[in-house]
N, C-alpha and C positions, 0 to 999 in steps of 0.2 A: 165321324169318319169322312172322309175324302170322296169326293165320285169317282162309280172307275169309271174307264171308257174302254173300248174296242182293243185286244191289241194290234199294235200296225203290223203289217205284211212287209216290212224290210229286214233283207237280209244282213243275219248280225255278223258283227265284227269278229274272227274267232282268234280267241288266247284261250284254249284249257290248256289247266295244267296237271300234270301225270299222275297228284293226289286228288283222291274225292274232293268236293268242296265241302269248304262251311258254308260259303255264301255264294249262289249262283244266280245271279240276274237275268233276267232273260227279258230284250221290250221296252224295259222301264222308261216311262216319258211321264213328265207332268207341264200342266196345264195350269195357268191362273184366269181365271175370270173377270175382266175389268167391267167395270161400269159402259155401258154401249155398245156391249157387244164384244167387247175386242177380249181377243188371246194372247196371255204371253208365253211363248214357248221353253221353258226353263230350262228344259229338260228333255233330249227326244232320240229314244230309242237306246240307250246303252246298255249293252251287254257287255257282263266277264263275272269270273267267277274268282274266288279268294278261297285257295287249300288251306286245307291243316295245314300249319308249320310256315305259312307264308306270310310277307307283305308286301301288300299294292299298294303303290302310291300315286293320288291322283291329283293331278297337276294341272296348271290354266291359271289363266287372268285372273283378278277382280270379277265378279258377274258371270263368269261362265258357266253354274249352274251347279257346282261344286257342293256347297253345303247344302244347297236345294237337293241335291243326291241323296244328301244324308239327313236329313230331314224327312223325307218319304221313307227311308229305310226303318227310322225310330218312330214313325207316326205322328209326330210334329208339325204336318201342314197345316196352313190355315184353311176355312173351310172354303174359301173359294179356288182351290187347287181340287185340279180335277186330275186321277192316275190312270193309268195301262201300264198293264205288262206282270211280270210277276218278278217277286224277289225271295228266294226259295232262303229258309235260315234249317238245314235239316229238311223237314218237311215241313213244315208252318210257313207258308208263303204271307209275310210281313205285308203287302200290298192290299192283302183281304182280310187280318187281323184288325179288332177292334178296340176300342181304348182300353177295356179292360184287360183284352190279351195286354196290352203294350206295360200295363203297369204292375199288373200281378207276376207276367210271367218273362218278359224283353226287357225291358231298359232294367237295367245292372246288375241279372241274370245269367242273361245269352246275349245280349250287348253292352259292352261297357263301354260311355261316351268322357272324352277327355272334349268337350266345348270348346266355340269357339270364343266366349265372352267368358271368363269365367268371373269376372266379377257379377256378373251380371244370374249367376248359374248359383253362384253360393247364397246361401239364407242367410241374410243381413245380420238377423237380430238374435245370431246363435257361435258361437266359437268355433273354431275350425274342429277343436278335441271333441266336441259336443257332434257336432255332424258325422267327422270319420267313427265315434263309437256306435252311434243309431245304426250307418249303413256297415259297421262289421258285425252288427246286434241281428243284424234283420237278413244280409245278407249271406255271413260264413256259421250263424249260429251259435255263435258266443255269448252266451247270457250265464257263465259261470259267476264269480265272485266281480264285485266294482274294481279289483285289480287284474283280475283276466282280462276283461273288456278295455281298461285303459292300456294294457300293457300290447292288446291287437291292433288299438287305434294307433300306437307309435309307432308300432312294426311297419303298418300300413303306410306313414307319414313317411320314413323312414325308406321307402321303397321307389319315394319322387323326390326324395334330397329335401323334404320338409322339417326345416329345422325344427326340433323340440321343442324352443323357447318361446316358440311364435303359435305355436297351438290352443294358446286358450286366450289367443287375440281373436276377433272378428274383422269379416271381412274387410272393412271397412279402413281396419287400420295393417292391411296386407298393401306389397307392392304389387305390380302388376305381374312381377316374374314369380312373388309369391303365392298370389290368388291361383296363377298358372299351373304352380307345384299342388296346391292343397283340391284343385279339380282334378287331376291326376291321379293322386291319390286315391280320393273316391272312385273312379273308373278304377282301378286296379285291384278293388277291394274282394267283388266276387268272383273273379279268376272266372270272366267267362269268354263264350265262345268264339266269339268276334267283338275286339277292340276298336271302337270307331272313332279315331281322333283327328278332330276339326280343328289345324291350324294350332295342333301342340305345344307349339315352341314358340307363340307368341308374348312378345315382353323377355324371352330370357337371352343371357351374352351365350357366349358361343361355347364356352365349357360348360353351361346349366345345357345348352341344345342338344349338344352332345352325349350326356348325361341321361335327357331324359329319354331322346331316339333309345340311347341304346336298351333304356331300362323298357321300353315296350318292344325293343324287340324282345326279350327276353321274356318277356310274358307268350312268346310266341314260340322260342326256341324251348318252353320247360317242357312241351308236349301236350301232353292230351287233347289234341286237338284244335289247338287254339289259333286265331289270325289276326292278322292286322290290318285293317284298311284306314289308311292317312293320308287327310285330305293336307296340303302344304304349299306354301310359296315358295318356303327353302329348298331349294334344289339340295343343296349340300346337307342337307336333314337327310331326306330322300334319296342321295346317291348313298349314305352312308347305310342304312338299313335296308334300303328296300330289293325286295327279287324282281319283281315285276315294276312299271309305270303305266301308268293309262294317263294319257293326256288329251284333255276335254278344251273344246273350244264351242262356245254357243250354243249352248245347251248339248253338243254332241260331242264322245268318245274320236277322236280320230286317229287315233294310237296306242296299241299294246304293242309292250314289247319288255324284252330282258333288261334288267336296268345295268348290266354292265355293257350290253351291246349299246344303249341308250347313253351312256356317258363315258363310255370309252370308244373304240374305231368298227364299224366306221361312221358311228353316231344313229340319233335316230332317221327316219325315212320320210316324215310330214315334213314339209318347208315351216310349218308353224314350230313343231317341234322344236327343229333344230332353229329358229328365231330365238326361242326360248334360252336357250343355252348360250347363241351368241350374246345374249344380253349381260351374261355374267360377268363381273368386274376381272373375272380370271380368265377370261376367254375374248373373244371379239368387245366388248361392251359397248356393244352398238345394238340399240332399242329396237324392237318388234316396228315397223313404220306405223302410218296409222292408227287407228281406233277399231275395235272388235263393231259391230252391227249388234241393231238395238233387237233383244231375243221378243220383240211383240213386232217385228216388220224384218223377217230373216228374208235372206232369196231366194229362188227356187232352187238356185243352184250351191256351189260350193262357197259357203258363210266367208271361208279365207281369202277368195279370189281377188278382191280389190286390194290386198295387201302385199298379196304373193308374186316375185319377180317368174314365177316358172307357170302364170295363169297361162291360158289359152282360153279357144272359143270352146271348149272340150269342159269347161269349169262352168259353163252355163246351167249345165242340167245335176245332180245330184251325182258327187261317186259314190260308185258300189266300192263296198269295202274290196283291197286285192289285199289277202292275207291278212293279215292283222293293220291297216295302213288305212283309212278313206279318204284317200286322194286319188286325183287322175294323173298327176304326174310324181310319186315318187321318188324319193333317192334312192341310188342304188341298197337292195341289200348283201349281208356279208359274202353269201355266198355269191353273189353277180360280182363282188367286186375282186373276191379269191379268182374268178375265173376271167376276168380282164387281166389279172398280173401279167 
């Protein structure tokens, strides 16, 4: 297990949304321990919460701390990562669960993880047909006849666009859009409560992206409670599914919002935010300037400021979140800008 620590006293960001959650963070920061003393700050302070029937997409750089989110959420830190805060899944607060909750009873349960490496995620020395039969065997309960069980693990293949023919190939000799599909699939297997996918759509062209967005949402739309949190570079993955975005810079949340107000008018409200989006080959395609700040030497103040045309001397000290936003200067929101017309 991970060390906790205190949790901070800053005030959080707020997005609830008008269903109960499946998944509501509260605090959450981590901490890596280096050699001499030194902290890196990965992770500090994010809050939001993921309803039934939703998905949030969380968005950022390279390094901003992103699957490190998701990594504390499944219990996958190393052990020199220190945590605060809680991460409520129901009532099982994941931040104080211990490896054995995480294996008996969370990962592909009550979280099903679509990885970020999936080559790296698959068991080398076993076929794709062999791995989805164990985890329909273990996780939906299928131990009828050897043609029950083969005919669930096709269903299952089947549900991430995993060709047939490729099933009792190993990892090994899969593409990288295929290893993509066949980790997928295994996350999809026990239809549980929160879908956690780390960069889904890496390796595939843009009808498999499309594809496979849509087939997680859909694990979200059948009901019973189910969510989706997706971690992504693809913006256009993300505008396509997602309700909500939270966008993460340096280890911090500094953006919830609706993802149609977020990519349609009058955009989002962070100057980082909307950098983001100007970068789009279909929009401005003019680069975020600069380099994000190294998360073991952040500033006291606002992480973006050295980048951001809209700094001032007000960017020195930390913003408090104003509504869902933590920044000190703002872009307008819809309703400030309805009532300019």
């Amino acid at each position: 297990m991970t060390e906790r620590a205190p949790v901070p006293s800053v005030p959080p960001v707020p997005a609830v949304p008008s269903v109960s959650p499946v998944l509501s963070v509260h605090g959450l920061s981590v901490r890596f321990r280096l050699p001499g003393g030194r902290r890196v700050a990965a992770v500090t302070d994010a809050r939001f919460d993921v309803a039934a029937g939703e998905c949030l997409a969380l968005i950022g750089e390279s390094g901003c701390g992103k699957s490190v989110l998701a990594s504390a959420l499944l219990g996958l830190l190393p052990g020199n990562a220190q945590t605060a805060g809680r991460a409520l899944l129901g009532d099982l607060d994941l931040l104080a669960a211990d490896e054995r909750t995480f294996a008996r009873t969370v990962r592909g349960r009550l979280i099903g993880l679509v990885p970020q490496s999936p080559a790296a995620y698959l068991t080398p020395v076993r076929t794709v047909r062999s791995q989805l039969e164990e985890t329909v065997a273990e996780l939906t309960g299928v131990r009828g006849g050897r043609r029950d069980l083969r005919e669930a693990a096709e269903a299952a293949a089947a549900r991430a666009a995993f060709p047939p023919d490729h099933l009792d190939r190993h990892p090994h000799e899969l593409s990288g859009g295929l290893a993509q599909r066949a980790a997928t699939a295994l996350a999809l297997v026990g239809d549980a409560p929160l879908l956690l996918a780390d960069e889904p759509t890496t390796g595939l062209d843009r009808d498999l992206v499309d594809r496979t967005v849509d087939e997680l949402r859909r694990h979200v739309d059948k009901g019973a409670g189910r969510a989706l949190l997706m971690i992504t570079h693809d913006l256009a993955a993300a505008e396509r599914v997602a309700d909500r975005i939270a966008v993460m810079y340096a280890g911090r949340i500094v953006e919830l919002a609706d993802a149609r107000t977020f990519f349609g008018a009058p955009g989002p409200r962070h100057p980082y935010s909307r950098g983001l989006l100007d970068a789009l080959p279909d929009r401005a395609f003019t680069p975020v300037p600069g380099l994000p700040p190294e998360l073991g030497a952040l500033p006291d103040g606002c992480a973006f400021a050295a980048r951001c045309d809209r700094a001032t001397d007000a960017c020195a000290v930390l913003p408090p979140p104003h509504r869902a936003v933590a920044c000190h200067h703002p872009h307008a929101a819809l309703t400030e800008a309805v009532d300019r017309a």
